[in-house]
C-alpha positions as CSV (number, residue, x, y, z in Angstrom):
1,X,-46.7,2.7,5.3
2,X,-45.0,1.3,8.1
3,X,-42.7,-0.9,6.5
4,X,-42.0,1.7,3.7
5,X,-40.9,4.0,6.6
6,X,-38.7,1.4,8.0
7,X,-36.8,0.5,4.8
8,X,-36.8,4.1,4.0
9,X,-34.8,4.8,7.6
10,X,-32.3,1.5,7.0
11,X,-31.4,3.0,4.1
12,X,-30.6,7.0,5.1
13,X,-29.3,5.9,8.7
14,X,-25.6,5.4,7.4
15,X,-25.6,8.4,5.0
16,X,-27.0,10.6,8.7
17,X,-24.2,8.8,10.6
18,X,-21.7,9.9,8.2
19,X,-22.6,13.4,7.9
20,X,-22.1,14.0,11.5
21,X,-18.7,11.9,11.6
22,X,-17.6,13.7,9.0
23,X,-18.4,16.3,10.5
24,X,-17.8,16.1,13.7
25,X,-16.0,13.1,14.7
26,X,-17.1,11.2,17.8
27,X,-18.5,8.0,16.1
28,X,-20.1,7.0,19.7
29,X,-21.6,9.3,20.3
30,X,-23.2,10.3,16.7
31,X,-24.1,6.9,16.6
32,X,-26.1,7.2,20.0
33,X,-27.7,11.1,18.6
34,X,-28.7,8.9,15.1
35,X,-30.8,5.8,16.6
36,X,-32.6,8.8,19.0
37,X,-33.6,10.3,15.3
38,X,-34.3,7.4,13.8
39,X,-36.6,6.2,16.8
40,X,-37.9,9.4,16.5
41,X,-38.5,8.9,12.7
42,X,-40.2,5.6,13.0
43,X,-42.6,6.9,15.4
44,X,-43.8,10.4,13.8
45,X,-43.2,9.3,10.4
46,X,-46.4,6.7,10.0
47,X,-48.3,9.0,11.9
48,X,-47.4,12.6,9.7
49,X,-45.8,11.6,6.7
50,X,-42.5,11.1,5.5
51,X,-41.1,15.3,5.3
52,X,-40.2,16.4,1.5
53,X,-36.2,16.3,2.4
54,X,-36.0,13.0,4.9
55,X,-32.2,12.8,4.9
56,X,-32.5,16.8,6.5
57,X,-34.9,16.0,8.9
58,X,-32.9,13.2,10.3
59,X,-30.0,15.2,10.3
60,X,-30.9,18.4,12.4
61,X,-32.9,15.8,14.3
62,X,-30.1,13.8,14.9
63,X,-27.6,17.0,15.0
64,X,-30.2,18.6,18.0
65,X,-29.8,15.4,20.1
66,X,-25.7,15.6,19.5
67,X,-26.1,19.4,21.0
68,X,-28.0,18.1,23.6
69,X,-25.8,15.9,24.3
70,X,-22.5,18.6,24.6
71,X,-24.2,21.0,26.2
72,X,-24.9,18.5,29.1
73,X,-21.8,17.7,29.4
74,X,-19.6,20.7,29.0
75,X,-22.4,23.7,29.6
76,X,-20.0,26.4,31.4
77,X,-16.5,24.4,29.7
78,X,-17.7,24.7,26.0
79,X,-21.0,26.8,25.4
80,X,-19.4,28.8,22.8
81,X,-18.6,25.6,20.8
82,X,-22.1,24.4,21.6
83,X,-24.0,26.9,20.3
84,X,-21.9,27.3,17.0
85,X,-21.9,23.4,16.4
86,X,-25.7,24.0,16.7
87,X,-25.9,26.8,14.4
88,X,-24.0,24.5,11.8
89,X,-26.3,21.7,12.2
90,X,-29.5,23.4,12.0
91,X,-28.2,25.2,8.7
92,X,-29.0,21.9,5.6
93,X,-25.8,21.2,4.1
94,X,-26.2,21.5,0.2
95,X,-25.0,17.6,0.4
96,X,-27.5,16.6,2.6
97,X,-30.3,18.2,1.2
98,X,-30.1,16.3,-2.5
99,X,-29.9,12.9,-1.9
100,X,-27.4,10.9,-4.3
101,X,-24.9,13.9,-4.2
102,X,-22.7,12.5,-1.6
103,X,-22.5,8.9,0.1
104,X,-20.6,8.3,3.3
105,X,-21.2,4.5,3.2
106,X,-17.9,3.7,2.3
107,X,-16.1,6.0,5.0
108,X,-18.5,4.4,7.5
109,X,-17.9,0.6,6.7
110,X,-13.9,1.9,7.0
111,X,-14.2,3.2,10.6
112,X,-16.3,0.2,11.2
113,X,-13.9,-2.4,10.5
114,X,-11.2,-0.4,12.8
115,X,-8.1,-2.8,12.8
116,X,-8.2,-2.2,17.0
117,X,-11.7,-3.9,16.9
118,X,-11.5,-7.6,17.0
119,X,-13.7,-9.7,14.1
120,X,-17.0,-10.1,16.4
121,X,-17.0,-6.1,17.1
122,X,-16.5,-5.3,13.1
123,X,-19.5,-7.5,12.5
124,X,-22.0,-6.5,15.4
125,X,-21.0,-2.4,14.6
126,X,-21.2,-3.0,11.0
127,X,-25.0,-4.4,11.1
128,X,-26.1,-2.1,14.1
129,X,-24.3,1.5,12.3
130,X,-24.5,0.7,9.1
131,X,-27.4,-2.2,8.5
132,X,-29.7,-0.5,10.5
133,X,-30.5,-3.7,12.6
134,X,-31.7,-3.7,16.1
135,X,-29.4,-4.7,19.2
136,X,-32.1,-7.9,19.6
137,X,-32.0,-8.7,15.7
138,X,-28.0,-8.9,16.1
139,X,-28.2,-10.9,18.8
140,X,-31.0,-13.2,17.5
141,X,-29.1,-13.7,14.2
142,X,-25.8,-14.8,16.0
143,X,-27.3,-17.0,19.0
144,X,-26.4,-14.8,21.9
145,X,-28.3,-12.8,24.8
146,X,-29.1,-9.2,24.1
147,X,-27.6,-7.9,27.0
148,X,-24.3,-9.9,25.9
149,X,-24.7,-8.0,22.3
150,X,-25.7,-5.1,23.8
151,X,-22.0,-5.4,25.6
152,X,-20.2,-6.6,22.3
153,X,-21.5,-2.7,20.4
154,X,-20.6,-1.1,23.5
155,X,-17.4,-2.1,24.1
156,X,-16.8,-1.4,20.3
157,X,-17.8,2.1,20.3
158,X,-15.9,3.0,23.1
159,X,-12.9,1.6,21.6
160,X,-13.9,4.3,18.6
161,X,-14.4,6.7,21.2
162,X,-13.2,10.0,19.1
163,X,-12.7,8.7,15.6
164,X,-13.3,10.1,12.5
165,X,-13.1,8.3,9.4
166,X,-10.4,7.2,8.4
167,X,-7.2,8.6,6.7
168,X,-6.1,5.9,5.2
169,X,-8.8,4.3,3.1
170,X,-6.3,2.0,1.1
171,X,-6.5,-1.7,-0.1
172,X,-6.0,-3.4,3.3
173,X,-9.1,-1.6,4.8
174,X,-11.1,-2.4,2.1
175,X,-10.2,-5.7,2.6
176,X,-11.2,-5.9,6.4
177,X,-14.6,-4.3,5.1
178,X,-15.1,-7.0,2.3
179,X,-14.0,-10.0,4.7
180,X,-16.6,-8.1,6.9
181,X,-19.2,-8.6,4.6
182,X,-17.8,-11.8,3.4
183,X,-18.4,-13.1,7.5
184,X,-22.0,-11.8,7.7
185,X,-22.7,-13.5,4.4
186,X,-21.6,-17.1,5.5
187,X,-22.8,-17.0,9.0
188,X,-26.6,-16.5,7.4
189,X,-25.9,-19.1,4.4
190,X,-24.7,-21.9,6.8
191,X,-25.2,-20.3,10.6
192,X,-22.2,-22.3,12.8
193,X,-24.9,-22.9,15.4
194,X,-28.9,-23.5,15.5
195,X,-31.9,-25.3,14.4
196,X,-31.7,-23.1,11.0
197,X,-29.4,-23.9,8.5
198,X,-29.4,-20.4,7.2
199,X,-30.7,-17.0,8.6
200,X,-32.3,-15.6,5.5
201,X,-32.4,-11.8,7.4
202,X,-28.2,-11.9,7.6
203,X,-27.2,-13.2,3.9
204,X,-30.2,-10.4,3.1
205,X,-28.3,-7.6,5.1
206,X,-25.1,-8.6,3.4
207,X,-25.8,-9.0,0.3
208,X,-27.7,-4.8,0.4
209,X,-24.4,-3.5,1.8
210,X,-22.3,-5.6,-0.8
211,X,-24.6,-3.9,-3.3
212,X,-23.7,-0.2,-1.9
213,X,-20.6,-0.3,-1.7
214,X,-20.4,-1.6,-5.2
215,X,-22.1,1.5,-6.3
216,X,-19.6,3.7,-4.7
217,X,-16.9,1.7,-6.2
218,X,-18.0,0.0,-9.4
219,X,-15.0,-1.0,-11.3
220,X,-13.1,-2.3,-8.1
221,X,-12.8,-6.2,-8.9
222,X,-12.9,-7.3,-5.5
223,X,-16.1,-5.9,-4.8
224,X,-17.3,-7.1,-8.2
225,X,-16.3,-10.4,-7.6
226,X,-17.6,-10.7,-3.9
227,X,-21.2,-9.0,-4.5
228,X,-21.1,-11.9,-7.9
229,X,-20.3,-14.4,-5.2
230,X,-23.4,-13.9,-2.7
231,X,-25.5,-13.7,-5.6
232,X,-24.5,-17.3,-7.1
233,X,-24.2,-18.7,-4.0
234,X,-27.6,-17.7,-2.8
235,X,-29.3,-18.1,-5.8
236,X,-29.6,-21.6,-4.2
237,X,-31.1,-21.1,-0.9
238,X,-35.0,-22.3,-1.8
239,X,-33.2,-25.9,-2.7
240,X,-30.7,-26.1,0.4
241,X,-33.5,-27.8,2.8
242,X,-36.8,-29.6,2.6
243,X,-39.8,-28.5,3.7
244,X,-39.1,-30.5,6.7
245,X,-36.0,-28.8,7.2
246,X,-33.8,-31.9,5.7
247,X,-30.5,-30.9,4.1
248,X,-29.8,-31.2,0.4
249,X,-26.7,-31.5,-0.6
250,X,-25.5,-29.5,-4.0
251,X,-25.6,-32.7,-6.3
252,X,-29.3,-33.2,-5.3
253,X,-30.8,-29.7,-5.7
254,X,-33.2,-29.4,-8.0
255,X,-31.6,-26.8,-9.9
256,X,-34.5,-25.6,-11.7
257,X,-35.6,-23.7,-8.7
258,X,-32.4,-22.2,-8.2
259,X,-32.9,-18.2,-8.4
260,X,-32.3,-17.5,-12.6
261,X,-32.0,-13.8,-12.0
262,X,-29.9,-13.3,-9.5
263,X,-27.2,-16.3,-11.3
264,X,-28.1,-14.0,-14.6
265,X,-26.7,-11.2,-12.5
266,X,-23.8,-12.9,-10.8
267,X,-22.6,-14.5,-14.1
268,X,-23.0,-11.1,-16.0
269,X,-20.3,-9.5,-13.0
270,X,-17.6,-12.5,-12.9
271,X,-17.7,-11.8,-17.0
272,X,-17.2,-8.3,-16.1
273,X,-14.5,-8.2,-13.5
274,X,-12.6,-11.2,-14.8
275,X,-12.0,-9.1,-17.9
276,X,-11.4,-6.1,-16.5
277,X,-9.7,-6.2,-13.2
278,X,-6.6,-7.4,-11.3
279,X,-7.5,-11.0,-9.9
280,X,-8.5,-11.0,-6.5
281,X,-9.6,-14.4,-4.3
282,X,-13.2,-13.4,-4.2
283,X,-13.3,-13.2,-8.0
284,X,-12.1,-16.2,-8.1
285,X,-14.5,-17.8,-6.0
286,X,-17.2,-16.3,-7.9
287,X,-15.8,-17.6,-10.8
288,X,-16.1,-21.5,-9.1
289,X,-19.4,-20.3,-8.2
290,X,-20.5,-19.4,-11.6
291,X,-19.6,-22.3,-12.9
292,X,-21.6,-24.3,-10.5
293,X,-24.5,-21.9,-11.5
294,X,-24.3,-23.0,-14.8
295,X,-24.3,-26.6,-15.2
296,X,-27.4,-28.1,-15.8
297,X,-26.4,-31.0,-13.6
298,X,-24.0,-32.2,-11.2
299,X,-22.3,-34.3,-13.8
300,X,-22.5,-31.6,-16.5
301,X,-20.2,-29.6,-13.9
302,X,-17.0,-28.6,-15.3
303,X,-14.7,-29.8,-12.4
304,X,-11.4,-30.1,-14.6
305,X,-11.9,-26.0,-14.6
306,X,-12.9,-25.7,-10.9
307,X,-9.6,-27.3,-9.7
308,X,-7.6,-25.1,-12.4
309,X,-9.5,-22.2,-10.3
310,X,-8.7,-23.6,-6.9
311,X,-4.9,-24.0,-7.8
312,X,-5.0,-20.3,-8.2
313,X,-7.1,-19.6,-5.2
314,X,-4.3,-21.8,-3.3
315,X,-1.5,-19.6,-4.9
316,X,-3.1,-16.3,-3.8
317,X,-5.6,-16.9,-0.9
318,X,-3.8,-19.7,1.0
319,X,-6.1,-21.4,3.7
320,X,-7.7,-24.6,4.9
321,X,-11.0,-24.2,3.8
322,X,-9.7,-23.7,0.2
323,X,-7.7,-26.7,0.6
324,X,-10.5,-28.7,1.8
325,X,-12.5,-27.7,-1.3
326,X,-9.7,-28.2,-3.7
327,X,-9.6,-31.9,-2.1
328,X,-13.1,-32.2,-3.6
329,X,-12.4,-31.0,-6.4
330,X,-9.5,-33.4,-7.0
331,X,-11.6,-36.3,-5.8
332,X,-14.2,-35.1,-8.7
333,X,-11.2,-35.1,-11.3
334,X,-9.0,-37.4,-10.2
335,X,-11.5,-40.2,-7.8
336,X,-12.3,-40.5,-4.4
337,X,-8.9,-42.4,-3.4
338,X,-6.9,-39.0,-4.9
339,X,-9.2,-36.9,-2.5
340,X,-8.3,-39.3,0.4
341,X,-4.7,-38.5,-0.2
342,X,-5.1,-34.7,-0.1
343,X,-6.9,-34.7,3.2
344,X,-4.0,-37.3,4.6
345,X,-1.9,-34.0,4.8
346,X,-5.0,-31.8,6.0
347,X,-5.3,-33.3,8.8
348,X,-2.1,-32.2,10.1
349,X,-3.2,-28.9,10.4
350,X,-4.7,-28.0,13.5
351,X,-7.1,-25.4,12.1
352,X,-8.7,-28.3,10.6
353,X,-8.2,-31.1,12.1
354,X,-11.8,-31.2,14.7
355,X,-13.6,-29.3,11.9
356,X,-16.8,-31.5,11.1
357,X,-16.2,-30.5,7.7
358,X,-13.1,-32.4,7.5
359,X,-14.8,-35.5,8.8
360,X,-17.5,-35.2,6.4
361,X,-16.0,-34.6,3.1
362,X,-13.4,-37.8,3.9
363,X,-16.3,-39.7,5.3
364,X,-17.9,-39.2,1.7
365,X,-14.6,-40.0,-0.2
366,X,-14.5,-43.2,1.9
367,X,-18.3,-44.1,0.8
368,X,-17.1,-43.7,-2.6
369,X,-14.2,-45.6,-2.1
370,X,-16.6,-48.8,-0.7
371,X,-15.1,-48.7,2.5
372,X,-18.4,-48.7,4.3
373,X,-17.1,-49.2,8.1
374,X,-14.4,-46.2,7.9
375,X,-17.3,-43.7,6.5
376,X,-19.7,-44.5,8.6
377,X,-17.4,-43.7,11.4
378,X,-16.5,-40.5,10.1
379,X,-19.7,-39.3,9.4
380,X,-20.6,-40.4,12.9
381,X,-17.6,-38.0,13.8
382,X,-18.7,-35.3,11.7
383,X,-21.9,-35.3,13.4
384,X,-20.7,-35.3,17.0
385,X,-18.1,-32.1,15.9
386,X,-20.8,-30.0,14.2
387,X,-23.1,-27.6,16.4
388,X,-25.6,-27.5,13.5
389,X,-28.5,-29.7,13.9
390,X,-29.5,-29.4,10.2
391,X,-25.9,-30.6,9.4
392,X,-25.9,-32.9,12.3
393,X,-29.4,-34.7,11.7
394,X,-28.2,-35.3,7.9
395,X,-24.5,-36.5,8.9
396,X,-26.2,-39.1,11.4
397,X,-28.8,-39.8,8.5
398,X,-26.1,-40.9,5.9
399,X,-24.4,-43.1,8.7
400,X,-27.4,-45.0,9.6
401,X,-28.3,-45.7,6.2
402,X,-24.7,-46.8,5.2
403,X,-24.6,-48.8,8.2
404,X,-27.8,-50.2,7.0
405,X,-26.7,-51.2,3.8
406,X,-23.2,-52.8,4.8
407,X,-25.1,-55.1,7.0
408,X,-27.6,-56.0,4.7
């Protein structure tokens, strides 16, 4: 019962927020009034039952803690205002009281991912207001102290301090709210820092509000193409690691444990928005993605068709990372000594250059290439750069057994 209560409260605590935004403005403190009635939820819930119309009860429960609040802080300025905000809340809005009618999920991911907020404060606001996660989850997930999370959400709500959603709900904030998501998604498929390769409880998070905001906004082919892209690419999480905690890298996997359904699903929406929509990068990516999916076998993988894909990710989504993955994909087309001579001009950029996955894609070009003492340096490098000890522990691994080899 418990744990129905609890996925039952992660799911209605954006819509609640967004009633009283919308209604009221004042995101911090709504926010504050919302955890109280969702606290409040979680413990009388179990105990009496979940009420007939939930989304009401947390709303007037929610709405009686935002009066509270007011009339404590303007009792003789603004009781008039008081009481009549109180008498609206504790009358059900028609749109409250039939879930499925209206959805503020969007709106909320929008005010979220405020341009004023820096990258670090759209991501902790986003999971705490909108995912429904804890202060101590957040700060588990991401390596940091609570208290120092507990500053990060903070600091963000009082730079939203008297916001209401947002006017302008165009292109480039849906864009900050997919790179959002986009953020949360990586971190938890290949966390920057830790013992854990992946952090099963963020890619999880992402991937639900990738899913909602695609039902708010079906037929947008950015969307599409990014919820198609978590699906395919963690359709391979069970296959990442060992049971020892060992990495696998993608040629290895055994692909017959890779997730059917969800690559069923993720295929099915590149097909979709491919057809259907404007290109976007994250279709694109999908796209690569899919065909990874797909193959049977590393060498059944179309790579001739991956590079065609990253040429057009490189035209409309410029960056290193995409380069650094295009270098693979020439190296697969074209041999390792061809992806050797696209990282020679990588390397010049400085967003790249100390990036352990730099060093580790030319240290495997070099093993390729036979030139044993130059990769074994590099993956030596690689290891030193990288703060993950999954990656680190397999980087030193393929060193010490190259070294091996050349000296046998």
């Amino acid at each position: 019962m418990r744990e129905r209560v609890e996925d039952l409260l992660r799911s209605l605590g954006p819509r609640v927020l967004g009633v009283l935004v919308r209604h009221h403005g004042h995101f911090d403190v709504c926010e504050d009034a919302v955890q109280e009635a969702l606290l409040a939820a979680a413990t009388h819930w179990p105990r009496d039952g979940v009420p007939d119309n939930p989304t009401g009860w947390l709303v007037t429960a929610a709405g009686r803690r935002l009066t509270d609040h007011w009339r404590s802080e303007n009792a003789r300025r603004r009781r008039e205002d008081v009481v009549a905000a109180q008498a609206e809340l504790l009358a059900p809005a028609p749109d409250v009281q039939r879930p499925g009618d209206s959805d503020d999920t969007l709106e909320l991911l929008f005010l979220c991912c405020h341009p004023d907020l820096t990258a670090a404060s759209r991501i902790a606001l986003t999971l705490r207001a909108v995912g429904g996660l804890t202060t101590a989850e957040i700060a588990a997930a991401f390596l940091v102290p609570e208290a120092t999370m507990a500053q990060r959400i903070s600091r963000a709500k009082l730079r939203l301090r008297g916001a209401a959603f947002p006017r302008d709900a165009g292109p480039d904030r849906l864009a900050a709210v997919l790179h959002v998501l986009y953020l949360i998604f990586t971190e938890g498929h290949t966390a920057t820092a830790g013992a854990d390769l992946r952090r099963a409880d963020l890619t999880a998070e992402a991937i639900r509000l990738t899913r909602a905001v695609h039902r708010l906004r079906p037929s947008d082919g950015e969307i599409t193409g990014l919820l198609a892209l978590m699906l395919l690419t963690d359709a391979r999480r069970e296959t990442r690691v060992t049971a020892e905690g060992e990495l696998v890298p993608l040629a290895e996997q055994d692909r017959a444990r890779w997730d059917r359904a969800a690559i069923a699903e993720g295929v099915a929406l590149v097909t979709e928005t491919l057809t259907t929509a404007s290109l976007g990068p994250y279709q694109v990516q999908s796209a690569i993605a899919a065909i990874h999916a797909e193959a049977l076998t590393d060498v059944d993988t179309d790579w001739a068709q991956i590079l065609v894909f990253y040429d057009i990710l490189a035209r409309i989504a410029p960056n290193p990372m995409v380069s650094l993955n295009r270098a693979v994909a020439v190296a697969k087309v074209a041999g390792p000594r061809a992806g050797l001579a696209e990282l020679s001009t990588l390397a010049e950029d400085r967003r790249l250059r100390d990036h352990h996955r730099l060093a580790a894609v030319r240290a495997h070009f070099l093993e390729l290439a036979e030139d044993s003492e130059a990769a074994v340096a590099e993956y030596r490098r690689a290891a030193r750069l990288t703060l993950s000890l999954t990656e680190r522990r397999y980087l030193e691994s393929r060193a010490d057994r190259l070294a091996r080899e050349a000296a046998s």
